[in-house]
C-alpha positions in Angstrom: -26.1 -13.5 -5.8 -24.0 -11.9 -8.5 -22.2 -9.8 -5.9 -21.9 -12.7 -3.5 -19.7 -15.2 -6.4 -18.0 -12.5 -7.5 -16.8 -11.6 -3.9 -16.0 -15.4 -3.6 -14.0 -15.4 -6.7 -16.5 -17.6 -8.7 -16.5 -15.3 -11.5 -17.9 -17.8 -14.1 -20.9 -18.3 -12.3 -21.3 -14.7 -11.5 -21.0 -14.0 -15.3 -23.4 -16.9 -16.2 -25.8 -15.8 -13.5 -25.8 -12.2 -14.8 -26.1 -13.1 -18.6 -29.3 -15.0 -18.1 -31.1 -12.1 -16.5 -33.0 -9.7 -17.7 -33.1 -7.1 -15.3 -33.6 -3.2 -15.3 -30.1 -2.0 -14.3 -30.9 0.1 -10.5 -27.2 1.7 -9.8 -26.8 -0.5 -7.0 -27.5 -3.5 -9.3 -24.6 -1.7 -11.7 -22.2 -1.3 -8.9 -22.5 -4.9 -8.4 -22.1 -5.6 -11.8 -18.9 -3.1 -12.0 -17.1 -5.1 -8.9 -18.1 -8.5 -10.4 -16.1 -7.4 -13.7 -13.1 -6.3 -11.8 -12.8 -8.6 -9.2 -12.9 -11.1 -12.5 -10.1 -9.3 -14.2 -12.7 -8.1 -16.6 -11.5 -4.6 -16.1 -12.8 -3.2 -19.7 -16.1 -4.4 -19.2 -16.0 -3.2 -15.7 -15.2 0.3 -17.1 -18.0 0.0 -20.0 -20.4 -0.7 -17.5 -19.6 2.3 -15.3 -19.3 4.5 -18.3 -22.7 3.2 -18.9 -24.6 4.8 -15.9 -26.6 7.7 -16.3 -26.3 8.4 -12.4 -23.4 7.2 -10.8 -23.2 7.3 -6.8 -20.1 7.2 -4.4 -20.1 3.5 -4.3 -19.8 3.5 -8.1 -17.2 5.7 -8.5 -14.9 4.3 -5.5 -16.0 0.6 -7.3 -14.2 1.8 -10.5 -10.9 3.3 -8.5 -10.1 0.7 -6.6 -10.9 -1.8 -9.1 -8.4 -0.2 -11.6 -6.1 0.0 -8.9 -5.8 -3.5 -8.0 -5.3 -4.5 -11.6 -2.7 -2.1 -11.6 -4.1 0.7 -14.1 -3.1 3.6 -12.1 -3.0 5.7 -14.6 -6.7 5.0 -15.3 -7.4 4.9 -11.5 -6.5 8.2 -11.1 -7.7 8.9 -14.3 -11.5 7.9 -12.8 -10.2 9.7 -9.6 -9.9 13.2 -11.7 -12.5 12.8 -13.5 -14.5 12.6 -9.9 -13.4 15.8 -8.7 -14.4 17.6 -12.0 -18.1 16.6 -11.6 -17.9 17.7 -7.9 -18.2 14.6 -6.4 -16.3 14.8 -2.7 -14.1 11.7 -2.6 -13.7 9.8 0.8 -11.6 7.4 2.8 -12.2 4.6 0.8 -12.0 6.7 -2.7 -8.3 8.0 -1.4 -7.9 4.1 -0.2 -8.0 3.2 -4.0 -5.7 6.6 -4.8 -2.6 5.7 -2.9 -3.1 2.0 -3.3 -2.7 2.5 -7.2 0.3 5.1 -6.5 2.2 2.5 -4.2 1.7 -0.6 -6.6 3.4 1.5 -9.6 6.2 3.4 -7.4 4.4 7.0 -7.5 6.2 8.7 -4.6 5.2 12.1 -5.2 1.9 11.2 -6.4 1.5 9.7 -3.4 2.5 12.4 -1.2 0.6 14.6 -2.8 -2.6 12.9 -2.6 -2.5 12.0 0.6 -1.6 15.5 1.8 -5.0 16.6 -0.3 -6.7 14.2 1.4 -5.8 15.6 5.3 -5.6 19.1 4.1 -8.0 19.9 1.7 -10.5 16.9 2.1 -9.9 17.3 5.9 -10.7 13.6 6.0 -8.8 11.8 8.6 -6.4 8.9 7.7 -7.2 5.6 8.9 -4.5 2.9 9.6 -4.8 1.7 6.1 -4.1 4.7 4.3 -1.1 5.2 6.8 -0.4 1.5 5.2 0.0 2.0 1.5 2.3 5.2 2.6 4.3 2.9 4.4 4.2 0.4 1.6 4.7 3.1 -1.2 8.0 4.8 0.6 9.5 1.2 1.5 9.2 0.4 -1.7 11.2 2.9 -2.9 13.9 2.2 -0.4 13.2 5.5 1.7 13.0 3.6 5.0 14.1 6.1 7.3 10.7 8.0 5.8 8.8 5.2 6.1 9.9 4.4 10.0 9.1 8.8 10.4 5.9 8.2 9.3 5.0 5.0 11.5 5.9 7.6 14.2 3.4 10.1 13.7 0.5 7.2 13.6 -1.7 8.2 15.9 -3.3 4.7 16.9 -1.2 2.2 17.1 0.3 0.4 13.9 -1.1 -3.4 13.2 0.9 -6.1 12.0 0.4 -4.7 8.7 2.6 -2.2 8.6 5.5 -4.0 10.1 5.2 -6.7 7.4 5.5 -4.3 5.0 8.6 -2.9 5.8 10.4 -6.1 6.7 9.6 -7.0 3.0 10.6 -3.8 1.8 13.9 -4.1 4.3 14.9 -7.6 2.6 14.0 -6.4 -1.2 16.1 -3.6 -0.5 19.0 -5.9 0.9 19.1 -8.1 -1.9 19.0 -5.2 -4.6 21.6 -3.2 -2.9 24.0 -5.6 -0.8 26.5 -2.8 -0.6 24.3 -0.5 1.6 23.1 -3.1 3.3 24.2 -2.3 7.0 22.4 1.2 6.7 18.9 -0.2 5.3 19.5 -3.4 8.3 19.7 -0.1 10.8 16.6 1.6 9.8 15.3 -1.7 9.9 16.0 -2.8 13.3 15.1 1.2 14.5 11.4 0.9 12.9 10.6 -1.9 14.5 12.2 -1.3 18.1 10.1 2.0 17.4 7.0 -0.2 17.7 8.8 -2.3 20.8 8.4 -5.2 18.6 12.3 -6.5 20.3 11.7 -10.0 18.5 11.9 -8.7 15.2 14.9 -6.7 16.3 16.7 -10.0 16.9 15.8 -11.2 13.5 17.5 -7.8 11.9 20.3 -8.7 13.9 21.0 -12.4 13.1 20.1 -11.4 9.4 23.2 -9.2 9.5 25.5 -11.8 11.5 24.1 -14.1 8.8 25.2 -12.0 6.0 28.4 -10.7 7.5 27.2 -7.4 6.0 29.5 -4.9 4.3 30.4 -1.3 4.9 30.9 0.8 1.9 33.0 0.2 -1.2 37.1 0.5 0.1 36.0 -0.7 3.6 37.0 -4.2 4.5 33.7 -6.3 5.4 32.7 -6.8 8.5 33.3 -9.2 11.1 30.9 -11.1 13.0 32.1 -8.8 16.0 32.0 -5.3 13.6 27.6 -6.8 12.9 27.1 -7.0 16.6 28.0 -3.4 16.9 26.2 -2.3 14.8 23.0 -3.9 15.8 23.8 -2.5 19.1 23.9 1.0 18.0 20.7 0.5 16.1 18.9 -0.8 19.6 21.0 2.4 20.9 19.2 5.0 18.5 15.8 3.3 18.4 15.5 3.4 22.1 15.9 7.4 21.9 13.0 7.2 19.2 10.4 5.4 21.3 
């Protein structure tokens, strides 16, 4: 019942619930208890509870990464994550799930890299399309799209909507930061999705930049509607060599 409001974000009533029992603490009844804290916000008492266990199993110790994560502590996240590895406890998926998620909400590039390199190489554990999602999300963030759209190529199975939505958020963020380099990011853009054959979104990059008469670089003169069709055309040009 606790777990069940908690996952149903009816935290009061999880913490009510919980405060007028009086049971003996199993560590699947703590692990429970740790998500109910988190998933309130309560991430303190969340990490006083999992201090608290004398045994702590996977579950717990993924419960306590992912919840700092998505509060963004990722300093604390990977904090829990290190302290993991010292005790010899083999992370999996979902512990590296928590990992890059904290690294891509707080810009960690190389963090990021890193662990998920550790995780294929020296956890030999196979990424999922997930993981392959918060790389995509970390690197678009950061504006390194043409990374981003190398990465989406190497995915094995094949990408969900996810992904894509990611980087067409990333795609416009970076536009309205950087308006000046915005026919280059529009290209990458337009060449990660005709990667994926997704030909709609294509001809949303393409009336974006009509729609924003986008600029070449500082000196240049802008572009006419004309010079925006061109250079969608040699986007479609270079994306069709990709797929």
């Amino acid at each position: 019942m606790i777990s069940g409001y908690a996952r149903n974000g009816r935290c009061e009533l999880a913490l009510m619930l919980f405060d007028g029992t009086n049971l003996q603490q199993s560590v699947s009844l703590t692990n429970a208890i740790i998500h109910m804290y988190a998933s309130c916000g309560a991430i303190e008492e969340a990490y006083r509870a999992f201090k608290g266990m004398l045994h702590k199993s996977l579950i717990s110790w993924n419960t306590m990464i992912v919840g700092f994560a998505k509060q963004g502590c990722r300093v604390e996240a990977l904090g829990v994550f290190r302290w993991m590895l010292t005790v010899g406890v083999r992370p999996d998926e979902v512990t590296f799930l928590g990992v890059l998620c904290a690294c891509s909400h707080t810009g960690m590039v190389k963090e990021g890299r890193h662990y998920f390199d550790y995780m294929v190489l020296s956890c030999e554990i196979k990424p999922n399309i997930k993981h392959y999602g918060c790389m995509v999300d970390l690197l678009s963030r950061a504006g390194l799209l043409d990374e981003a759209q190398q990465l989406i190529q190497t995915i094995p199975m094949k990408p969900n909507d996810v992904i894509w939505e990611i980087a067409k958020y990333a795609g416009d963020h970076i536009v309205e930061l950087e308006p000046d380099r915005a026919a280059g990011h529009l290209v990458l853009l337009a060449n990660v999705y005709a990667s994926a054959k997704k030909w709609d979104h294509v001809e949303k990059v393409k009336q974006r930049m009509v729609e924003m008469q986008v600029k070449k670089p500082a000196g240049r003169r802008d572009l006419t509607h004309e010079n925006a069709h061109a250079i969608y055309n040699m986007a479609s040009q270079i994306a069709h060599q990709s797929v």
